[in-house]
Backbone as CSV, one residue per row, in Angstrom:
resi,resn,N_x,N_y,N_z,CA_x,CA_y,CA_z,C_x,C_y,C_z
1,UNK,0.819,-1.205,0.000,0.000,0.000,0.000,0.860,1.265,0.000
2,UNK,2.045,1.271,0.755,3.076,2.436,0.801,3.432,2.782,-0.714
3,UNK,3.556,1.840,-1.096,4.506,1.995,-2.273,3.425,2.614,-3.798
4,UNK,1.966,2.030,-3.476,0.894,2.150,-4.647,-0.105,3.249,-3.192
5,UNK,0.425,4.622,-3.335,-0.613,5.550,-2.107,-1.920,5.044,-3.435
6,UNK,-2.358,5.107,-4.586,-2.808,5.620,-5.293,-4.132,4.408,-5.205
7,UNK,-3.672,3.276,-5.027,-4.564,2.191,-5.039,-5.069,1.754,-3.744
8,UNK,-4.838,2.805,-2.479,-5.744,2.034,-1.213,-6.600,2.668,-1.401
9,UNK,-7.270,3.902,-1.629,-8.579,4.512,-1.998,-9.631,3.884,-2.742
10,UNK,-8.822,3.026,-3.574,-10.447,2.316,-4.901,-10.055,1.022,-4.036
11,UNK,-9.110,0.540,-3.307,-9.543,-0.503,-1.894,-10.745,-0.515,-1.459
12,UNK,-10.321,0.523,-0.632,-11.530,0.884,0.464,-12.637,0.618,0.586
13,UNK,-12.877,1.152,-1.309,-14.160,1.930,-1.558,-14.894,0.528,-2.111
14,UNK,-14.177,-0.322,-2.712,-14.444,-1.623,-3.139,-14.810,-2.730,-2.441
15,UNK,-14.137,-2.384,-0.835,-14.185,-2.778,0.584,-15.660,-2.944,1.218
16,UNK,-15.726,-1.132,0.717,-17.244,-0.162,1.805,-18.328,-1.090,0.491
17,UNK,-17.970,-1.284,-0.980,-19.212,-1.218,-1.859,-19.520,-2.305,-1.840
18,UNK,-19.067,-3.329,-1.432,-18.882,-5.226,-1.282,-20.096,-5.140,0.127
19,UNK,-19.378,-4.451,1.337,-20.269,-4.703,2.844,-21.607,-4.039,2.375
20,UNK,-21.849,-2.544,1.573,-22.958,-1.987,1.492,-23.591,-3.181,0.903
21,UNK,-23.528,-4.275,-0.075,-24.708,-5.109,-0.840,-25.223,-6.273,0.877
22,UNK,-24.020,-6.469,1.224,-24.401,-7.186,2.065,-25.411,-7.144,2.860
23,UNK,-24.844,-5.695,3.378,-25.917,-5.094,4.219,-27.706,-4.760,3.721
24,UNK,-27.073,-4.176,2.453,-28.663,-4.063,1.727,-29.276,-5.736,1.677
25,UNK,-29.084,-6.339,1.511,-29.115,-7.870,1.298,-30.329,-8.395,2.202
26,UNK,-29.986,-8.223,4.169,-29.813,-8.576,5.298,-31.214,-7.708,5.215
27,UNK,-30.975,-6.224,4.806,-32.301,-5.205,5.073,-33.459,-5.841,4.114
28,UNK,-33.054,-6.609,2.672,-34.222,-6.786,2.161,-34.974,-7.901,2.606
29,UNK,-34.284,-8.872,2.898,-34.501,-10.284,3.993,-35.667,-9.400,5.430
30,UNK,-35.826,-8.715,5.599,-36.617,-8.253,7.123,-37.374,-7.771,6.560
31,UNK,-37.511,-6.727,4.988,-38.632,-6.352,4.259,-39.201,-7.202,3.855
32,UNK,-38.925,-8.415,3.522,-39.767,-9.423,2.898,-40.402,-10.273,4.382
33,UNK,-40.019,-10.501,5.208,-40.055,-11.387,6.191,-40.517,-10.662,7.725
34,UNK,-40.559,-9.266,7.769,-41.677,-8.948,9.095,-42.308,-7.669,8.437
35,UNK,-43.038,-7.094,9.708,-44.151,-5.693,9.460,-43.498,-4.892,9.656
36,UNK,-42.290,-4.766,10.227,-41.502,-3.568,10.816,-40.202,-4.428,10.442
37,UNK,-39.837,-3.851,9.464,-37.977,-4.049,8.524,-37.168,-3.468,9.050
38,UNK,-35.845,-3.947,9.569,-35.049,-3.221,9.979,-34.234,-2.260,9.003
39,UNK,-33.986,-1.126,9.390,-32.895,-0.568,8.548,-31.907,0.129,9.287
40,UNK,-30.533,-0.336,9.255,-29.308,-0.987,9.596,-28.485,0.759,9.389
41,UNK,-29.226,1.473,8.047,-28.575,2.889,8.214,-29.224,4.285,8.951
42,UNK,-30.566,3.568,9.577,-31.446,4.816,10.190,-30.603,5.056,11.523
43,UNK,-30.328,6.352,11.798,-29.385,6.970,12.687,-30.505,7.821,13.789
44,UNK,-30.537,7.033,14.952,-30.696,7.689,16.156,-30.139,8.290,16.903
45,UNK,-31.041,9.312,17.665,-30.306,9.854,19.227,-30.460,9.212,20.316
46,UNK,-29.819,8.657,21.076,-30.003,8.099,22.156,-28.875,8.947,23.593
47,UNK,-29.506,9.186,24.643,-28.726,9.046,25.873,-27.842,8.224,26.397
48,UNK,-26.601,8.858,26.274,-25.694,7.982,26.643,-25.536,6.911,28.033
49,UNK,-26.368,7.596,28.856,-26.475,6.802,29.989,-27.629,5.358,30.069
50,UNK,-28.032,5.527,28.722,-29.191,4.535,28.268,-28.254,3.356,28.214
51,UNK,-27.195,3.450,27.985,-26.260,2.211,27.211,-25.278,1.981,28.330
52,UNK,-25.681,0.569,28.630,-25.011,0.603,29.880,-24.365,-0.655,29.998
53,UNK,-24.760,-1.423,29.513,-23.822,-2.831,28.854,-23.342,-3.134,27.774
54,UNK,-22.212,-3.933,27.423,-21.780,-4.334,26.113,-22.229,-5.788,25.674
55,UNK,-22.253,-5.811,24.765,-22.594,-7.444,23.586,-20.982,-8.311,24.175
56,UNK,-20.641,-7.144,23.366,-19.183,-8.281,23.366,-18.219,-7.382,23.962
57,UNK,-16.969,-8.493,24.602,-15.908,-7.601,25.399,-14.786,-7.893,24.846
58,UNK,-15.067,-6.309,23.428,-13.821,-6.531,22.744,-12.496,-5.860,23.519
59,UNK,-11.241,-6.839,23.888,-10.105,-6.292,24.609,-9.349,-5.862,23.156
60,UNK,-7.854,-5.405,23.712,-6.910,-4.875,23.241,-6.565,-5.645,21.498
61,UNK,-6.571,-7.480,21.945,-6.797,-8.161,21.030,-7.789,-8.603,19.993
62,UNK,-8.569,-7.536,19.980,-9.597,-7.546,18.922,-10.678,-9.118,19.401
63,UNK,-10.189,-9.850,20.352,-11.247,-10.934,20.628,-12.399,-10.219,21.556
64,UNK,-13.246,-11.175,21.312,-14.800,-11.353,22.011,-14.700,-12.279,23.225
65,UNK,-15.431,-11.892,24.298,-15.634,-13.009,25.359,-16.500,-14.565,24.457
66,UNK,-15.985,-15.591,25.482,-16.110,-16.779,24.867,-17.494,-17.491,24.665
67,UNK,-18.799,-16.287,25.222,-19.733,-16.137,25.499,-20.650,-15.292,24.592
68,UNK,-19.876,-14.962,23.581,-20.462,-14.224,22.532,-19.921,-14.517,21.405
69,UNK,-21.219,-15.121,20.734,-21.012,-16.270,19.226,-19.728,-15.882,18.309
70,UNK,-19.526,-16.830,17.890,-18.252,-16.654,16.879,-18.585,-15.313,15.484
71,UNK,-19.944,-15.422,15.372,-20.643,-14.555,14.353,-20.336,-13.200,14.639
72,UNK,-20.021,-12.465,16.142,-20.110,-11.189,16.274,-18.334,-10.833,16.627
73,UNK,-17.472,-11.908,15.961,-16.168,-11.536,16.133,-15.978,-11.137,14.301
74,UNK,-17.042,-10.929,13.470,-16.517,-10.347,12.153,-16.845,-9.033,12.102
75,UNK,-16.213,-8.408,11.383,-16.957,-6.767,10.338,-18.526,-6.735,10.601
76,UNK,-18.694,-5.761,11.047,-19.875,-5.472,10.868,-21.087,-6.137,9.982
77,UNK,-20.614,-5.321,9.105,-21.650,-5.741,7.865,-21.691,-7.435,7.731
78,UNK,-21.067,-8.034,8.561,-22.060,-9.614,8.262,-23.417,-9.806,8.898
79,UNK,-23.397,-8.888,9.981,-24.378,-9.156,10.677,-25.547,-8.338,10.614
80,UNK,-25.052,-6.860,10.289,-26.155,-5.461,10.105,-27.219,-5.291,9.400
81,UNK,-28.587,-5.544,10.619,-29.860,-5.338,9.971,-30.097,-7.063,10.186
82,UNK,-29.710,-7.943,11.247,-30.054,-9.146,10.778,-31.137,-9.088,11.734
83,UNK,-32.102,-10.545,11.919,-32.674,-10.311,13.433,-32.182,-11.701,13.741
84,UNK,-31.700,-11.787,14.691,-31.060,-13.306,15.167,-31.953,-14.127,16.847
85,UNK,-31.882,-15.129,16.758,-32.445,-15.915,18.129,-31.499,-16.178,18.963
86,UNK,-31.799,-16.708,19.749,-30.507,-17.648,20.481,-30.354,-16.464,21.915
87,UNK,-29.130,-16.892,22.732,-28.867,-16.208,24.124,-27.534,-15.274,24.259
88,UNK,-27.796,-14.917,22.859,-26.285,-13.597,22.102,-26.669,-12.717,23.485
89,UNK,-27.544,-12.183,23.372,-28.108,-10.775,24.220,-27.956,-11.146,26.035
90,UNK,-27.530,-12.290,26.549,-27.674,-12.432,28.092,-25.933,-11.938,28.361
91,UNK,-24.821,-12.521,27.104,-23.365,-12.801,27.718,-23.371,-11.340,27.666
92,UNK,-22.988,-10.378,29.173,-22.630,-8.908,28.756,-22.142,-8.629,30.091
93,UNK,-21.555,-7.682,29.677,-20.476,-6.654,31.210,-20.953,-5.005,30.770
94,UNK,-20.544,-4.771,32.184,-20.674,-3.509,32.147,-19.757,-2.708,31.618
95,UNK,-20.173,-1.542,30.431,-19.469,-0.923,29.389,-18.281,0.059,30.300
96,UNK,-18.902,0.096,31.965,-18.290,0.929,32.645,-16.840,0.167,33.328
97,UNK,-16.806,-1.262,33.080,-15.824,-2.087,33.447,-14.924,-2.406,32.489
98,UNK,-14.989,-1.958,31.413,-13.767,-1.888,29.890,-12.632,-1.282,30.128
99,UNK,-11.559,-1.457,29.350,-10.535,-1.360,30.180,-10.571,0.049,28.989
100,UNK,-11.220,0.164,28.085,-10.911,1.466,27.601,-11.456,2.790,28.602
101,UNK,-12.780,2.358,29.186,-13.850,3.438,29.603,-12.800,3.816,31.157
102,UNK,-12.253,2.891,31.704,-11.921,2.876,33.035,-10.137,3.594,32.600
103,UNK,-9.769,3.561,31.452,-8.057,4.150,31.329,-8.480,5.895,30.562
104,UNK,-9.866,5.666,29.912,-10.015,6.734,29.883,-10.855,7.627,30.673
105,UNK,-10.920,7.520,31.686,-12.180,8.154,32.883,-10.610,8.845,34.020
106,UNK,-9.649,7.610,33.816,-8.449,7.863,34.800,-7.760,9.176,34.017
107,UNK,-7.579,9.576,32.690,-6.923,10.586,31.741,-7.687,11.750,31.902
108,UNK,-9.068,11.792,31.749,-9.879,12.886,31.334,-10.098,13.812,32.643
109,UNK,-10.453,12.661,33.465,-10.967,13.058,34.943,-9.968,13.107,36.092
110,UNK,-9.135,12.382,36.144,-8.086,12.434,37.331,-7.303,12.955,36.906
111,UNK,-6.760,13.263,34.956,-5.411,14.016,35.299,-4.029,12.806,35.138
112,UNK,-4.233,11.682,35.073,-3.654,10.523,34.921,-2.990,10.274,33.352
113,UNK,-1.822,10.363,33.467,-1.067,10.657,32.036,-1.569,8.966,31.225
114,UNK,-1.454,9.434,30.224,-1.705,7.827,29.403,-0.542,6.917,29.687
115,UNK,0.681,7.259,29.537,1.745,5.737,29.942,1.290,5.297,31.426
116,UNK,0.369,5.685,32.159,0.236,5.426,33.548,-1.400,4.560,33.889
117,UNK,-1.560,4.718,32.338,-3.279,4.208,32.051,-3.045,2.348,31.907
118,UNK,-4.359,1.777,32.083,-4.217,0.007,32.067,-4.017,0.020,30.746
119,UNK,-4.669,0.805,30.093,-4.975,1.012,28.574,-3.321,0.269,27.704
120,UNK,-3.142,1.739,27.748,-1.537,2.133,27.389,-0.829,0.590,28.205
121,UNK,-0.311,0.612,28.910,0.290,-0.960,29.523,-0.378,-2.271,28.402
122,UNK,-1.453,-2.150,28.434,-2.043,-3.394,27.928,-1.647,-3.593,26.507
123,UNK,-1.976,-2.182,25.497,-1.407,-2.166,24.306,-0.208,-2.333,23.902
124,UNK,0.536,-1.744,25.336,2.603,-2.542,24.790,2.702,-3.589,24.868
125,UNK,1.773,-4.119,25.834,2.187,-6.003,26.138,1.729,-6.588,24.832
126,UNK,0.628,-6.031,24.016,0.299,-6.732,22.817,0.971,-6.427,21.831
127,UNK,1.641,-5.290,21.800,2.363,-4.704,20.486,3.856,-5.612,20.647
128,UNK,4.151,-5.609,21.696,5.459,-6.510,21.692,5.091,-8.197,21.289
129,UNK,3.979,-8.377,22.034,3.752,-9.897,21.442,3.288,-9.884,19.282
130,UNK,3.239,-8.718,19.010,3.438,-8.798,17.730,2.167,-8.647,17.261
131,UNK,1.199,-7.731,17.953,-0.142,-7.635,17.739,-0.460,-6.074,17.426
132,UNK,-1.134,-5.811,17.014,-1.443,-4.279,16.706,-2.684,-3.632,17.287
133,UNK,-2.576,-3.328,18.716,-3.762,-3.066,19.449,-3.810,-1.357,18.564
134,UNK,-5.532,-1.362,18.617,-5.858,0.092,18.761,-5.193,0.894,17.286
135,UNK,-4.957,-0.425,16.422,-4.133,0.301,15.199,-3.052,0.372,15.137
136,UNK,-2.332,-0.071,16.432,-0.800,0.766,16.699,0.172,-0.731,16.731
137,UNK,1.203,-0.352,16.254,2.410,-1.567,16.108,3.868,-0.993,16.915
138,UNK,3.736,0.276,17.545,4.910,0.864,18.033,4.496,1.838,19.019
139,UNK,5.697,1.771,20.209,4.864,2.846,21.083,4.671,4.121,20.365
140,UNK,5.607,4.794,19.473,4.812,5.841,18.696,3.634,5.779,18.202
141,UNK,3.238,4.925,17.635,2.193,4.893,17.099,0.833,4.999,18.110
142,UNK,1.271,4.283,19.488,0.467,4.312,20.553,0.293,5.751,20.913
143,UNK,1.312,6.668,21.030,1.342,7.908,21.483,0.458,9.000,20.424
144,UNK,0.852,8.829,19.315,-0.008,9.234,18.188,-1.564,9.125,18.758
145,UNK,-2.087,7.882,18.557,-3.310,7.857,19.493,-3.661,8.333,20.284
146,UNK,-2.879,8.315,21.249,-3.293,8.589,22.224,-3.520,10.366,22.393
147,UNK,-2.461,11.123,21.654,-3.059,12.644,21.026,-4.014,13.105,20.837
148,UNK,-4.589,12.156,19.652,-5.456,12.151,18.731,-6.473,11.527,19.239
149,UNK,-6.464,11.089,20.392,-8.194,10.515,21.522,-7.967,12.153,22.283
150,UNK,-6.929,13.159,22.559,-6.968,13.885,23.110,-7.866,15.281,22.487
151,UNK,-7.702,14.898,20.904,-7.773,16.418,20.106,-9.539,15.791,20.344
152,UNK,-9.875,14.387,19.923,-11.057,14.343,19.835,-11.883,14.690,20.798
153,UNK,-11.395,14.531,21.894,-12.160,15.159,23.431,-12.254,16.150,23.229
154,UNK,-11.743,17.221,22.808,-11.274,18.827,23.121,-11.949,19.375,22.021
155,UNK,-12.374,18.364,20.973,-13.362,19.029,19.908,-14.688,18.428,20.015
156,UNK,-15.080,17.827,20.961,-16.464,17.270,20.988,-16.375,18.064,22.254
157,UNK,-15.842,18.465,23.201,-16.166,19.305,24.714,-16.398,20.711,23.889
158,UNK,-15.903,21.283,22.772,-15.905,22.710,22.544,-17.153,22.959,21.327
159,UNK,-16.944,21.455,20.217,-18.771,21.663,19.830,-19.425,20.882,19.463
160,UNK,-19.744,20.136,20.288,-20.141,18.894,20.563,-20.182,17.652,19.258
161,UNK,-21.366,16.590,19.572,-20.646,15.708,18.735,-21.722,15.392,17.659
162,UNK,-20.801,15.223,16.935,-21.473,15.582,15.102,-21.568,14.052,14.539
163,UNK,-22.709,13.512,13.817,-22.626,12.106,12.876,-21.263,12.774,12.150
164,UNK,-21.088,11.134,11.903,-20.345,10.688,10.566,-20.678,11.701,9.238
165,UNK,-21.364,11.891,8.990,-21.496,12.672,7.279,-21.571,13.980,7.899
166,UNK,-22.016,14.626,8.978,-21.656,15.931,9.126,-20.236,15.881,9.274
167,UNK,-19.480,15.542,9.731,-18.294,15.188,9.875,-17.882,15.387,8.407
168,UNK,-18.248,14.390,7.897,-17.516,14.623,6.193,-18.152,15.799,5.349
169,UNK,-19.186,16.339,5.733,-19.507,17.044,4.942,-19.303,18.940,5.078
170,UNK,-18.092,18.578,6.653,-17.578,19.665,7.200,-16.211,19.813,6.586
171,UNK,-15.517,19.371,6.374,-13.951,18.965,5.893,-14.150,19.511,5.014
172,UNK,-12.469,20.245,4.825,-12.188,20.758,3.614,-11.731,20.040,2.345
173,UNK,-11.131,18.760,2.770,-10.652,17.849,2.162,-12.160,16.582,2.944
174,UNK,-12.998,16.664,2.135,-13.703,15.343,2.275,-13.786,14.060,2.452
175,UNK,-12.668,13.215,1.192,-12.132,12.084,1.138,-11.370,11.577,2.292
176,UNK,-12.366,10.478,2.599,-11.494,9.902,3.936,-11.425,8.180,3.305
177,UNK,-10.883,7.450,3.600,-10.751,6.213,3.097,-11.899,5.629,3.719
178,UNK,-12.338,5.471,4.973,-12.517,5.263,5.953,-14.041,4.834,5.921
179,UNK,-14.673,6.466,4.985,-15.911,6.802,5.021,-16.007,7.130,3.842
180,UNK,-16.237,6.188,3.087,-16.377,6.396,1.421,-17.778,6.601,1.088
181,UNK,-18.749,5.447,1.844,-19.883,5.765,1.123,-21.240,5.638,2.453
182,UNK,-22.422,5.260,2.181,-23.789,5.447,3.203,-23.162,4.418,4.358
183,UNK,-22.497,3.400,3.933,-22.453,1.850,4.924,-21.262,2.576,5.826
184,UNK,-20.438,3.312,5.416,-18.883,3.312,5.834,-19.304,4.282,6.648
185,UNK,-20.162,5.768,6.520,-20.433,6.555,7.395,-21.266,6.289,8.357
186,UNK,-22.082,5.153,8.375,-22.989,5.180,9.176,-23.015,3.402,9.970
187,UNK,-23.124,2.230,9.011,-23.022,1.023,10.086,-21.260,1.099,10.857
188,UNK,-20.406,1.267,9.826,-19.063,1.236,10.611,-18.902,2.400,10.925
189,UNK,-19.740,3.518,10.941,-19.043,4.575,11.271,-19.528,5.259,12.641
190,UNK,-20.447,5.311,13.051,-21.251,5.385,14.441,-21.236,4.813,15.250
191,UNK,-21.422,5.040,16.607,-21.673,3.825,17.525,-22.426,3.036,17.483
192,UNK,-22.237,2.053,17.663,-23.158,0.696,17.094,-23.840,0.181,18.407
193,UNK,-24.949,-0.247,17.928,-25.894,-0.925,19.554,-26.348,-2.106,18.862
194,UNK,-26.943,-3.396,20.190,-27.664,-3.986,19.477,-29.261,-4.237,20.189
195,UNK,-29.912,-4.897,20.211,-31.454,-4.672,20.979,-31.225,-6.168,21.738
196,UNK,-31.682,-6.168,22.840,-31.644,-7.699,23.283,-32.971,-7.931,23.383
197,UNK,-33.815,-9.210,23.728,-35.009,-9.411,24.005,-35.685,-8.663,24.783
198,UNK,-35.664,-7.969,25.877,-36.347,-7.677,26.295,-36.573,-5.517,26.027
199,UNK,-35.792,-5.255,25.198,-34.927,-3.977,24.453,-34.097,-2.987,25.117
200,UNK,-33.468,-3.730,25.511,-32.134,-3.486,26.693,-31.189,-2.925,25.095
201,UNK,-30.720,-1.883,25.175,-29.745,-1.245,23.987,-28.282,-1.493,24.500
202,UNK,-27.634,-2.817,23.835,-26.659,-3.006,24.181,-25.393,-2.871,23.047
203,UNK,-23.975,-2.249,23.888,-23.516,-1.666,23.078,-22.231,-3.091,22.300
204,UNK,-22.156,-2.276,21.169,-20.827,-3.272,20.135,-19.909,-2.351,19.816
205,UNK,-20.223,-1.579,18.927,-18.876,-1.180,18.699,-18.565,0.646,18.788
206,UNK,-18.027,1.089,18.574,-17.459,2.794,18.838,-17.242,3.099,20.130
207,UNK,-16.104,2.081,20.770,-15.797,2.817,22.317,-15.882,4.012,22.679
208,UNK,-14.330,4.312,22.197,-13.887,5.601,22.013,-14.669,6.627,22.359
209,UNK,-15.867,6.656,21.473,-16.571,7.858,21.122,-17.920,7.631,22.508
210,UNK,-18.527,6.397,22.831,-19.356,6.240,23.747,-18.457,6.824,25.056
211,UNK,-17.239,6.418,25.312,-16.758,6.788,26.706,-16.829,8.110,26.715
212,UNK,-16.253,9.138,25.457,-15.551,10.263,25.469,-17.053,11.329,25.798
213,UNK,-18.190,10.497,25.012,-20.032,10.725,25.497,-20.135,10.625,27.019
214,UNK,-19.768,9.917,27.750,-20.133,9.480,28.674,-19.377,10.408,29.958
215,UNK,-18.138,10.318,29.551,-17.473,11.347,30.282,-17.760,12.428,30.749
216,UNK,-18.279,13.542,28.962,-18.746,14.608,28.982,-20.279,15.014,29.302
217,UNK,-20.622,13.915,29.869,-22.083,14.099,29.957,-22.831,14.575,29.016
218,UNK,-23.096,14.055,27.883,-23.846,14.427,26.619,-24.807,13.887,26.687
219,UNK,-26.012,14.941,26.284,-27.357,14.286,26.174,-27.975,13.757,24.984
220,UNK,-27.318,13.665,24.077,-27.731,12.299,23.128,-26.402,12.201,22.437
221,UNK,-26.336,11.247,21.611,-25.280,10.680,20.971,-25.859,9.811,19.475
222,UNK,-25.492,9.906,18.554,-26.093,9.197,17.420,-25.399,7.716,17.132
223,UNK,-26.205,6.912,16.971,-26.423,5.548,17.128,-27.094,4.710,15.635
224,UNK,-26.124,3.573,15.345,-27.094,2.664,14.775,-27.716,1.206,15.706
225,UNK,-28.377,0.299,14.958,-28.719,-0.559,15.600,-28.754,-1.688,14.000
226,UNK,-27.729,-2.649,14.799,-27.031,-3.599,14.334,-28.248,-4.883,13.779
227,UNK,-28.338,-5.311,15.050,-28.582,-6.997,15.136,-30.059,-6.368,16.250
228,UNK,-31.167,-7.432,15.779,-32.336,-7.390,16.843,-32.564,-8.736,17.271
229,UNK,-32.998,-8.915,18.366,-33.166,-10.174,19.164,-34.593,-10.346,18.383
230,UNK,-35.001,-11.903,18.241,-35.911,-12.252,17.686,-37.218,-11.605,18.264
231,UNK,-36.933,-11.921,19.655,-37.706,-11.333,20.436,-38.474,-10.075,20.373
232,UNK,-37.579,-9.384,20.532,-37.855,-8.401,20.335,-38.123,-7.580,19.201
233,UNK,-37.786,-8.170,18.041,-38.590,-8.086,16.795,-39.884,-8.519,16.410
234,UNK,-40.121,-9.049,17.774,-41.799,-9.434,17.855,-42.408,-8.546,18.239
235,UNK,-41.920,-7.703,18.779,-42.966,-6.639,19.669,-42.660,-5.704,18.499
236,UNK,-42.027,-5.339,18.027,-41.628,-4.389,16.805,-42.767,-4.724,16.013
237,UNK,-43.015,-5.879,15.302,-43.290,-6.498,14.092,-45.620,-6.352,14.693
238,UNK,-45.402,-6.520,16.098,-46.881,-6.050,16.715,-47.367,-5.057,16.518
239,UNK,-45.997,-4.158,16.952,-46.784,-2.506,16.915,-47.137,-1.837,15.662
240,UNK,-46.024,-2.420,14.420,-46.302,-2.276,13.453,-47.525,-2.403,12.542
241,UNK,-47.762,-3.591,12.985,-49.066,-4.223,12.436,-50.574,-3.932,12.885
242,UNK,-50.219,-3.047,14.574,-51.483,-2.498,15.069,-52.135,-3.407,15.805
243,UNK,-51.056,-5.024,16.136,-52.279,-5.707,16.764,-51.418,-5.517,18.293
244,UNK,-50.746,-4.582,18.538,-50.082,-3.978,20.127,-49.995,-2.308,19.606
245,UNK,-51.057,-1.527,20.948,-50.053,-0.435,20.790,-49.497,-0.284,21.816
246,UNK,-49.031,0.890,21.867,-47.531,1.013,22.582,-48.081,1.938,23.766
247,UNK,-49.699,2.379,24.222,-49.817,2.240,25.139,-49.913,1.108,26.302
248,UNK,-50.204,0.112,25.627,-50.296,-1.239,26.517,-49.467,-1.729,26.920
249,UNK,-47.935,-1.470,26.146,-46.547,-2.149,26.548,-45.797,-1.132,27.937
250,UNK,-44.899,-1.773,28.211,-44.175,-1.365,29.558,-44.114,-0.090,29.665
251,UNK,-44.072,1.009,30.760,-44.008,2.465,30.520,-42.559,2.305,29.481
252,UNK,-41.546,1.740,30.571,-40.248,1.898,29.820,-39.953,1.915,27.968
253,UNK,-41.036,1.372,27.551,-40.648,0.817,26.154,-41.969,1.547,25.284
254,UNK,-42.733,2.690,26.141,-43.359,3.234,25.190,-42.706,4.702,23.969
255,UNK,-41.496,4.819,24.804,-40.702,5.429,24.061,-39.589,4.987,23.742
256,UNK,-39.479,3.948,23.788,-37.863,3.519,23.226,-37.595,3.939,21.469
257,UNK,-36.476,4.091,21.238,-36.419,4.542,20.281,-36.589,3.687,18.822
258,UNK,-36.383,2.327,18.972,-36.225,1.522,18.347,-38.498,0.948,17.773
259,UNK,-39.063,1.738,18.147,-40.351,1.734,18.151,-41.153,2.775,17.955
260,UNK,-40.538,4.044,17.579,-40.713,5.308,17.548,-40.778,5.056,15.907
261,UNK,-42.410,5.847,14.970,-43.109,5.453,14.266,-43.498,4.525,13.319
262,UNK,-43.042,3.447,14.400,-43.710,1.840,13.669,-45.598,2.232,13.747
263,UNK,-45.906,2.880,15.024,-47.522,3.013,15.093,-48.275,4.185,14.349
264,UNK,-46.993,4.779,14.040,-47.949,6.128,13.104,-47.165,6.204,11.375
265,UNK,-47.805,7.545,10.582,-47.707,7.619,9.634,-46.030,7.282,9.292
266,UNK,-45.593,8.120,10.189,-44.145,7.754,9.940,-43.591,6.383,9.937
267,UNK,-42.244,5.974,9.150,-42.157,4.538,9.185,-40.782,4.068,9.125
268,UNK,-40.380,3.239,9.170,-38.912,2.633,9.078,-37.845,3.493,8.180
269,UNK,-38.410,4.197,7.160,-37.728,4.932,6.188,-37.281,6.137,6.938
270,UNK,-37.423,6.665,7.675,-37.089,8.003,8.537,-36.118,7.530,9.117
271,UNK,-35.011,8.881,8.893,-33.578,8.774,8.606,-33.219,9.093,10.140
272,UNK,-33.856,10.062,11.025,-33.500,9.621,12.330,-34.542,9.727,13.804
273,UNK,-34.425,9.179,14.451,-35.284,9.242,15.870,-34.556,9.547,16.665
274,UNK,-35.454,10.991,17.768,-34.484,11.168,18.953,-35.269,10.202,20.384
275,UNK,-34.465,9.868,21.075,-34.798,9.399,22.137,-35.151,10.011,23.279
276,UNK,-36.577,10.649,23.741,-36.764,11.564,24.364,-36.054,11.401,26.074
């Protein structure tokens, strides 16, 4: 890639245009098959303090606890927009017990330099075993990061925090590899949740950006939603259909966001819901 700068860009993009069919794929499978279709790029607001467990406990080594299916250790887009069964949604920890949320709560809030973080320690022990935590293959590269988690704090504390395509559509230079097209800005590019049975919003992927939320006390944060518990695509697939409304269901879940205008004119196609 060093040597051809010219050819990781039509990579990428060949990368992002391969996961987007997938994903469209997964979305047309739920249009054909319930009353309420998921769609995998509709971008919510949610409260950060809403999200309070994780799916999976991705460490330094990019693995999953041994308790969360082999299916949710790939890319995104295998799974985005699916609705799945099974007891994915019980294996979970608290997002507040990650060794990212807890090395970065010690930096932001105590004043605690990063070489002094679990974080930082954990990523040299893997970078020396020949692993590339966090992107990084060298303590420079770690330090780089670790900057650059700094600039991102200091620009979401001064104006707050912006989706993915506002993001790109703020830049002077647009082109990001990263975020080529709808899938790249929005399933890989947002914080990712998933719904468990009972619609517990549990989180997968965009640490970083959930802690740096969480820290600053932000009152919403924009969100996709991945994977739905079967389950709970039942109560979706009810309200939709009008044979539940959503006065009858739990106070808690008459506003959840993930149900917000399945019962009225509005419908799955609306690009975002805030979570009151």
């Amino acid at each position: 890639m060093k040597k051809h700068p010219t050819v990781e860009p039509t990579l990428y993009r060949l990368r992002d245009g391969c996961a987007k069919l997938i994903v469209d794929a997964a979305r047309l499978q739920t249009w054909l098959r319930h009353d309420a279709p998921t769609n995998p790029y509709r971008v919510y607001w949610v409260d950060p303090t809403e999200i309070t467990d994780s799916i999976s406990w991705q460490e330094l080594s990019g693995d999953c606890s041994t308790a969360i299916p082999d299916r949710f250790t790939l890319p995104n887009y295998h799974f985005a927009g699916r609705v799945l069964d099974g007891d994915w949604d019980t294996g979970r920890r608290p997002f507040s017990e990650s060794v990212i949320y807890r090395s970065f709560q010690s930096h932001f809030e105590e004043g605690v330099r990063w070489p002094e973080t679990d974080l930082y320690a954990q990523c040299l022990d893997v970078i020396e075993a020949g692993g590339d935590p966090w992107r990084c293959r060298s303590r420079s590269d770690l330090d780089r990061r670790c900057q650059g988690i700094d600039a991102l704090y200091s620009t979401v504390e001064a104006d707050g925090y912006s989706t993915q395509a506002e993001l790109q559509a703020s830049t002077a230079n647009p082109f990001d590899h990263a975020r080529s097209n709808t899938y790249a800005q929005t399933v890989d590019g947002e914080i990712a949740l998933m719904v468990g049975r009972d619609g517990e919003l549990l989180f997968y992927d965009g640490r970083n950006r959930l802690a740096i939320a969480k820290l600053l006390g932000l009152e919403a944060v924009p969100v996709v939603i991945l994977v739905r518990h079967s389950q709970w695509q039942q109560v979706r697939d009810r309200v939709a259909s009008g044979s539940t409304t959503l006065e009858s269901l739990p106070d808690r879940l008459q506003s959840h966001p993930d149900l917000a205008g399945l019962a009225s004119t509005e419908n799955e196609e609306q690009s975002v819901a805030t979570l009151q």
